[in-house]
C-alpha positions in Angstrom: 218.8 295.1 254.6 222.7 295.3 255.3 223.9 293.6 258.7 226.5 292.4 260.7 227.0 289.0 261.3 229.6 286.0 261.9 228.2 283.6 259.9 224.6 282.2 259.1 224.1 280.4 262.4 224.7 283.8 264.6 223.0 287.1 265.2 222.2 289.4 262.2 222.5 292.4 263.3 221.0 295.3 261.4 222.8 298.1 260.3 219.4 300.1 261.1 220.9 300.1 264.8 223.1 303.0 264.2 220.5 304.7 261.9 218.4 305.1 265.1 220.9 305.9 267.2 222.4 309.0 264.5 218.6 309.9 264.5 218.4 309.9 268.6 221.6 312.4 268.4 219.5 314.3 265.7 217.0 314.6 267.8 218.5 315.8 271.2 220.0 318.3 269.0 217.1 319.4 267.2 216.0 319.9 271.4 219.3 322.4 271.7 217.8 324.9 269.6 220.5 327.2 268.9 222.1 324.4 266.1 222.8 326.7 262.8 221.4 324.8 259.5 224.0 322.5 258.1 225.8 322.1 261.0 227.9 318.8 261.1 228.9 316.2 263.7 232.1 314.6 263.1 234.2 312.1 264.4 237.5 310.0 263.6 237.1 305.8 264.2 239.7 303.9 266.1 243.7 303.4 264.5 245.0 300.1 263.9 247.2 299.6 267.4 250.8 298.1 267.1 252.4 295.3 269.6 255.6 298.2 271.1 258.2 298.6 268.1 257.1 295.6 265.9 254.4 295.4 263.3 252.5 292.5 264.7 248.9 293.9 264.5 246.8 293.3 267.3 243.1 293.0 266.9 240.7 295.6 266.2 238.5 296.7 267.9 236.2 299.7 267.0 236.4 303.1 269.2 232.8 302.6 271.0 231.5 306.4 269.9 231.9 305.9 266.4 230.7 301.9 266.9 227.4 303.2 268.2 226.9 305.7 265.1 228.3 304.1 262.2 228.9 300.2 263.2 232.1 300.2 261.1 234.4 297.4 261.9 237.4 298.4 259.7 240.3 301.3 261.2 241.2 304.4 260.2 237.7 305.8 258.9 236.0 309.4 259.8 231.9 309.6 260.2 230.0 313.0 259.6 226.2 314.1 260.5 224.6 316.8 259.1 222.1 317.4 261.8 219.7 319.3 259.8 219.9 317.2 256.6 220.4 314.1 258.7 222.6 312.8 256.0 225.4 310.3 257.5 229.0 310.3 255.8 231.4 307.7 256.0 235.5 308.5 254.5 237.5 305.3 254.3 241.2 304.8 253.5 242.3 304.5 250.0 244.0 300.7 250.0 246.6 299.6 247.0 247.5 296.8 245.4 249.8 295.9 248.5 246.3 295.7 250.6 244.9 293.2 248.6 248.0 290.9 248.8 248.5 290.7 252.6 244.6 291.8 254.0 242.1 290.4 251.1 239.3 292.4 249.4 239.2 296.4 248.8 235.2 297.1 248.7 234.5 300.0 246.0 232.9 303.2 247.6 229.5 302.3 246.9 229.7 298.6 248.9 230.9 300.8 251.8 227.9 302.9 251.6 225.6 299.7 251.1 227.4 298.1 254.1 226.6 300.8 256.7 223.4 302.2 255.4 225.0 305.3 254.9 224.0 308.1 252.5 228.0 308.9 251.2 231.4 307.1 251.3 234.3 309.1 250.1 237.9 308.0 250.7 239.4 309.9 254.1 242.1 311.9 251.7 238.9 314.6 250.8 237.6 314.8 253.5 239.6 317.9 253.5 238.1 319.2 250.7 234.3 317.8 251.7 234.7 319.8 254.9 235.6 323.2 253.0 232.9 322.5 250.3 230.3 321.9 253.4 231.3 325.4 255.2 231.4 327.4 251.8 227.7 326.5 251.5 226.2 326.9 255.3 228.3 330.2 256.5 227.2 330.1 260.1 226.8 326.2 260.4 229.1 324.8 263.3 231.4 321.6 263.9 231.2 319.7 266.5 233.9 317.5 267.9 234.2 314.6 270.5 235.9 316.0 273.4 235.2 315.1 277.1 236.0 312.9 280.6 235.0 310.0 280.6 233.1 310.2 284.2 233.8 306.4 284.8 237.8 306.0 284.0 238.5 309.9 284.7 240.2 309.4 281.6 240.0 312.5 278.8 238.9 311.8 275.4 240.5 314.4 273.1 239.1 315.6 269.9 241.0 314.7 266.3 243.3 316.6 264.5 241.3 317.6 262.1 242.9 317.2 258.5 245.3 319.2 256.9 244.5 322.2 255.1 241.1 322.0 257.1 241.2 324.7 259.6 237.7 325.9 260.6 238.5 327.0 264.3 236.3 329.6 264.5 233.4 327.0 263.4 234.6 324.1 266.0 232.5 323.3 269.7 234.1 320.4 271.3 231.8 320.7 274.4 228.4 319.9 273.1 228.8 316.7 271.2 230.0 314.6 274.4 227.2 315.2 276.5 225.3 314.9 274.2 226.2 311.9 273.2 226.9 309.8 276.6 223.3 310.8 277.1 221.9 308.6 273.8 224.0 306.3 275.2 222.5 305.8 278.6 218.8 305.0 277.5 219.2 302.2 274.6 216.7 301.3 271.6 215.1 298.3 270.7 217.4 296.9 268.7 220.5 297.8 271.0 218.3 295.5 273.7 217.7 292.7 271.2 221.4 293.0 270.5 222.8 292.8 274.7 219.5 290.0 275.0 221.4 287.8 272.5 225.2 288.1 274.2 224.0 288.5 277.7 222.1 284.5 276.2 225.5 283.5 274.7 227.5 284.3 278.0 224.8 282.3 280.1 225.1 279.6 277.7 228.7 280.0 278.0 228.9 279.8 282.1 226.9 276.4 281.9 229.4 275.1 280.1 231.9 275.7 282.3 229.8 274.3 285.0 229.5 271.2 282.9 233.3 270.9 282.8 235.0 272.7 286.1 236.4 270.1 288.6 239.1 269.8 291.4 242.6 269.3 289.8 241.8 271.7 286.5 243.5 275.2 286.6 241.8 278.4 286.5 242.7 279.5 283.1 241.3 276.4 281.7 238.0 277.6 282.8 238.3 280.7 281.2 239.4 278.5 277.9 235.9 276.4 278.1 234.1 279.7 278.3 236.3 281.6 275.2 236.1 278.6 273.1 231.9 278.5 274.1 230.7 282.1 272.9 233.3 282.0 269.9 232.5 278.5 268.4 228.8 278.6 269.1 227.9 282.2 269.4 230.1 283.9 266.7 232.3 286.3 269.7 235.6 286.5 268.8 236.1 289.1 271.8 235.4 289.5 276.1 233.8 292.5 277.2 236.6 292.3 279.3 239.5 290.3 280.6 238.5 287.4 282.1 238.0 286.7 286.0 238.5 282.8 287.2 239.2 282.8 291.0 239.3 279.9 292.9 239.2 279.9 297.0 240.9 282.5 298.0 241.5 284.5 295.0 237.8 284.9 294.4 238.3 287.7 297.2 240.5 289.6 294.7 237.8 291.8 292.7 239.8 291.8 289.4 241.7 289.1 289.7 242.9 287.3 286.3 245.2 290.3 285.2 248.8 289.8 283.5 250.2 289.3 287.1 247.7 287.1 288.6 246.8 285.3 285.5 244.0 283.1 286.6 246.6 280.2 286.9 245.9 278.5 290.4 245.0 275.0 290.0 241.3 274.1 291.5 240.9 272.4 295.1 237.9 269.9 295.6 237.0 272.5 298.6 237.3 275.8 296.5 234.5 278.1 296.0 234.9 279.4 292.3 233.8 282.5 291.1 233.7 283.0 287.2 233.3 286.7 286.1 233.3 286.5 282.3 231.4 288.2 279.4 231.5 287.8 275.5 231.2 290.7 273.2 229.3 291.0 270.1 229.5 293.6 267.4 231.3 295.5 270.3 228.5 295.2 272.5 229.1 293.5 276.1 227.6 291.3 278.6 229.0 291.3 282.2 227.8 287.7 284.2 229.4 286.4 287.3 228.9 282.9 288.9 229.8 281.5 291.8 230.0 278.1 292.8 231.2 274.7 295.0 234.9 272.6 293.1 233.1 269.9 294.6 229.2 269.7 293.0 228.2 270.4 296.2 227.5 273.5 298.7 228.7 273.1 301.9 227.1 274.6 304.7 229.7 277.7 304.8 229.3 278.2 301.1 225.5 278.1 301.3 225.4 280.9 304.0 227.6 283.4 302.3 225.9 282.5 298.7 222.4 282.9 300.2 223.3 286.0 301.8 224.5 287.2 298.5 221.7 286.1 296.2 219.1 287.6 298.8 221.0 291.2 298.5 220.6 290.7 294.7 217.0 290.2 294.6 215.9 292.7 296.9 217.8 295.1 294.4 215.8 293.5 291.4 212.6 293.6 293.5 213.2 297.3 294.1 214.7 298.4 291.0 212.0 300.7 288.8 212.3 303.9 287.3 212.5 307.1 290.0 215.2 305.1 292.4 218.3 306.2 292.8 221.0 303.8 292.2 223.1 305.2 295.2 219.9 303.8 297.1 220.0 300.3 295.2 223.6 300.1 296.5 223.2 300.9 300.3 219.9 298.2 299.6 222.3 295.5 298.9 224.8 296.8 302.1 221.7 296.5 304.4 220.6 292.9 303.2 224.4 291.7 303.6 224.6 293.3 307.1 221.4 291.2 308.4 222.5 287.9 306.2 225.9 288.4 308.4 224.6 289.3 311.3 222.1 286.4 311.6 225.3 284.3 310.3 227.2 284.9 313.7 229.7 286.9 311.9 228.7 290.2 313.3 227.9 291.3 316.7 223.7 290.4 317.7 222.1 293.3 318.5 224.1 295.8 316.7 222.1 298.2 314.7 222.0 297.9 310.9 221.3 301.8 310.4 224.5 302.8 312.3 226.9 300.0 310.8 225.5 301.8 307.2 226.7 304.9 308.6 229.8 303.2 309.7 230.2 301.3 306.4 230.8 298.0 307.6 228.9 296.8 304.5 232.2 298.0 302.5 234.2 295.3 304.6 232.5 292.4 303.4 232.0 294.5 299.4 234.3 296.9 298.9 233.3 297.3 295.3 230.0 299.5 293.9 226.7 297.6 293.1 226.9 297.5 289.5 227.4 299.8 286.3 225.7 300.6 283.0 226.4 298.5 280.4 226.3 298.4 276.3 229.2 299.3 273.8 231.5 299.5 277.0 231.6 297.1 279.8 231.5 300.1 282.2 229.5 302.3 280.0 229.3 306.4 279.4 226.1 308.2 281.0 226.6 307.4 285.3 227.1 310.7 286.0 225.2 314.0 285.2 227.4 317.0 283.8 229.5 318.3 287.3 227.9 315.4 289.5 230.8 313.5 291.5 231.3 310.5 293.9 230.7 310.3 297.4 233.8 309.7 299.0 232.9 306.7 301.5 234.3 302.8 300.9 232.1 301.8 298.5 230.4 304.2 297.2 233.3 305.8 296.0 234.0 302.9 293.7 230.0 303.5 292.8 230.0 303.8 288.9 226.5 305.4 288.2 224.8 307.9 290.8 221.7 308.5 288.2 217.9 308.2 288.9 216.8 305.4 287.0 215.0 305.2 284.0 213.5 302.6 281.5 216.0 301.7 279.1 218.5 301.9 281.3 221.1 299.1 281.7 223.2 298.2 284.1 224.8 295.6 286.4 223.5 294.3 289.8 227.0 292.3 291.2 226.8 292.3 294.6 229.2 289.7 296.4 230.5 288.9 300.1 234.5 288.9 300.1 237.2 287.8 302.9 240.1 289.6 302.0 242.8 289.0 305.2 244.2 292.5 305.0 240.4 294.2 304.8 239.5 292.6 308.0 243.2 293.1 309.8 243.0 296.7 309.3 239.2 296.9 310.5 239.9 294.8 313.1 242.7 297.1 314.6 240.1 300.0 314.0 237.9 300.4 317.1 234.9 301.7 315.6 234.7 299.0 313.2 236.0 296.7 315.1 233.5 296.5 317.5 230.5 295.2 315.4 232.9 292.1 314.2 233.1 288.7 315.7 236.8 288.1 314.9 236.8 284.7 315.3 234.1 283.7 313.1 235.1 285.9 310.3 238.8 284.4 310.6 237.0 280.8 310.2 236.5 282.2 306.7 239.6 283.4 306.1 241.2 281.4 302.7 237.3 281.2 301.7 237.9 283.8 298.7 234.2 285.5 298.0 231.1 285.0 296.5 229.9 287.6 293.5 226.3 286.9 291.8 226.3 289.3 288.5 223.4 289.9 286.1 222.2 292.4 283.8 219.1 293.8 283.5 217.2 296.5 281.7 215.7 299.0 283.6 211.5 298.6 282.4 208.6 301.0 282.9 207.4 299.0 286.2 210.1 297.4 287.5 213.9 295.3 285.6 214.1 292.5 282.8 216.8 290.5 283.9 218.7 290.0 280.6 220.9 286.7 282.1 219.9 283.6 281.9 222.1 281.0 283.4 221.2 279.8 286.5 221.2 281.8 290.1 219.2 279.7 292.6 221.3 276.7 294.4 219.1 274.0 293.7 219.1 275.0 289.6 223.4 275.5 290.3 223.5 272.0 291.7 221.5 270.4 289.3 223.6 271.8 286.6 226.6 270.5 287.9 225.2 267.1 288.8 225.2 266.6 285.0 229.1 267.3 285.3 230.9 263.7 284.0 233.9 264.7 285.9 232.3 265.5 289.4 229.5 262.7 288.4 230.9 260.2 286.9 227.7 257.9 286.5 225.6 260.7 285.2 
């Protein structure tokens, strides 16, 4: 059985994955029924990417369509389907002696085939000639190319330039195959959720360790360092689902903080809050886990109220989450249980009724970011939105990345936080009809207090959600962890 892997002490992946998934695209278009016999799916992998005008290389990292069908971890290769065959076809670059000197190995044709449990490998220079063979023999058979908006960026993926000599425009559909597609994507097999089990367990692992080794007087980027050098040296992942997100007091109000601009380079006070959004990636698939917690070893009693409110919005979601809710629901769930934390806090008017500040959306004040997203190949993954479905255009929701009805197999997010952003609550302040719910002076009290953001990802089950993370959530387990800290406790 052929699989991925970085070593013999990490995750073997099986190359069967991406068998299932080409069958679950089978499938859905065996369910079109208007698909003529020997019709083929095809698709171009991702191009080696060079740093401006120079030829340093940077790493590679698989485009995520053709990682979820073929698994290939090498650039420049094409991938074709024969949906009524079923047959998978894999066309590789044809490397010279020069390869070998600079980049190692050339595997034959048939080790390419082994590799990826594929039925062919041909070298990407016939796949002219394969594609003109192919539509010589099936007259009326169609091509189908990945074209589409992604729903999440709003940014277009266009279909390949298909190669020379190769002109079959009368055969080509480049609006099937992306729906089509996103929609496999959304509901994940077995072996995709033994796969985001293990990183979602390497990046909990990996979040420990920070909280065995983050201290007043460290700077932020060193805790990202601890983390990096935790899922690569134990768990085999050379990559982050995304770039990591180490704010410390008040930066942990800035939602994506850790950027080229801000990059997480504030040293740690003994008073901060920290809040570590970080995720390892494995065989391109992701893992998206914030933690929040006191410099000091300690919550104080400010800390403990927003926290609280925080994890309390979280588990109502999880309690509540089951196939048939709407995620739009989820995320005015976690709004309301934020309102009442607050409310009870002193930090909104008493008395004022939850229901209208909803309506209002005060609960975008306090998180002005969406509940949580899909997750798998991509950190913010295809499939949140049906075909022609679009956002609702309020603070918060708008930045809401899945409006579906939920469904087992499903995976996404649930990162709800509390945030104290100076220029949020200045502007709302100055706005009478939010204005009037707020108790300025206790929300100033927390101004510098940055925010608090509980992340973990779960898999959407036929009664209810697996939660997929395993580091720990509740106060008492956070403080226990970071009792065993030498630098905070130096006895332990």
């Amino acid at each position: 059985m052929a699989t991925f892997n970085a070593g013999p002490n990490t995750y073997h992946v099986p190359m069967r994955l991406h068998a299932e998934t080409r069958q679950k695209l089978v499938d859905r278009f065996a369910k079109l029924g208007n698909v003529p016999e020997g019709s083929l799916v095809l698709l171009q992998g991702g191009t080696a990417k060079y740093r401006d005008a120079t030829d340093h290389e940077e790493l590679f990292r698989q485009e995520s369509f053709f990682q979820y069908l073929f698994g290939v971890k090498e650039p420049e290769c094409w991938g074709a389907i024969d949906v009524s065959s079923k047959k998978a076809y894999l066309f590789v670059p044809e490397l010279g002696i020069e390869w070998v000197v600079w980049m190692g190995k050339i595997p034959p044709l048939g080790e390419w085939a082994k590799n990826y449990e594929v039925d062919e490998a041909h070298f990407t220079k016939d796949l002219a000639a394969f594609l003109t063979l192919h539509f010589a023999a099936h007259k009326d058979a169609k091509l189908y190319l990945l074209e589409g908006m992604n729903t999440d960026s709003k940014e277009n993926h266009v279909a390949p330039t298909l190669p020379e000599h190769a002109q079959f425009q009368d055969r080509i559909d480049r609006e099937t195959l992306w729906w089509e597609l996103c929609e496999c994507r959304l509901i994940k097999t077995e072996e995709e959720l033994k796969l985001l089990r293990h990183v979602s367990k390497i990046t909990s692992d990996a979040h420990v360790h920070v909280m065995k080794n983050a201290r007043p007087g460290v700077m932020e980027y060193q805790l990202e360092a601890e983390f990096r050098y935790h899922a690569h040296f134990h768990g085999g992942c050379r990559e982050m689902s995304y770039t990591c997100i180490c704010g410390s007091g008040e930066n942990g109000a800035v939602l994506h903080y850790g950027h080229a601009g801000l990059p997480n380079n504030k040293q740690v006070q003994k008073d901060d809050m920290l809040l570590l959004d970080m995720g390892a990636e494995y065989h391109c698939y992701g893992s998206d886990v914030t933690r929040s917690f006191p410099a000091s070893g300690k919550f104080s009693e400010r800390q403990r109220t927003i926290y609280s409110a925080v994890l309390a919005s979280q588990q109502a979601v999880m309690d509540a989450v089951k196939p048939g809710v709407k995620w739009q629901d989820m995320h005015e769930l976690s709004y309301r249980v934020i309102l009442e934390h607050m409310q009870r806090a002193g930090l909104i008017v008493k008395g004022a009724n939850i229901q209208e500040m909803l309506d209002n959306d005060i609960g975008a004040l306090f998180m002005p970011h969406g509940l949580g997203h899909l997750l798998g190949i991509d950190t913010h993954d295809v499939g949140g939105f049906l075909k022609g479905q679009t956002r609702l255009n309020r603070p918060g929701f708008r930045s809401l990345r899945c409006y579906r009805t939920l469904e087992a197999g499903m995976v996404l997010t649930v990162e709800p936080g509390i945030y104290f952003n100076t220029v949020v609550f200045e502007n709302a302040f100055n706005t009478p009809e939010k204005a009037k719910y707020l108790v300025r002076e206790e929300i100033e009290k927390f101004f510098g207090f940055g925010g608090v953001r509980i992340e973990d990802d779960i898999v959407v089950t036929a009664n209810g959600c697996e939660n997929m993370t395993t580091a720990p959530r509740q106060i008492d387990e956070i403080e226990a962890i970071l009792a065993q800290n030498p630098f905070i406790n130096p006895k332990h």
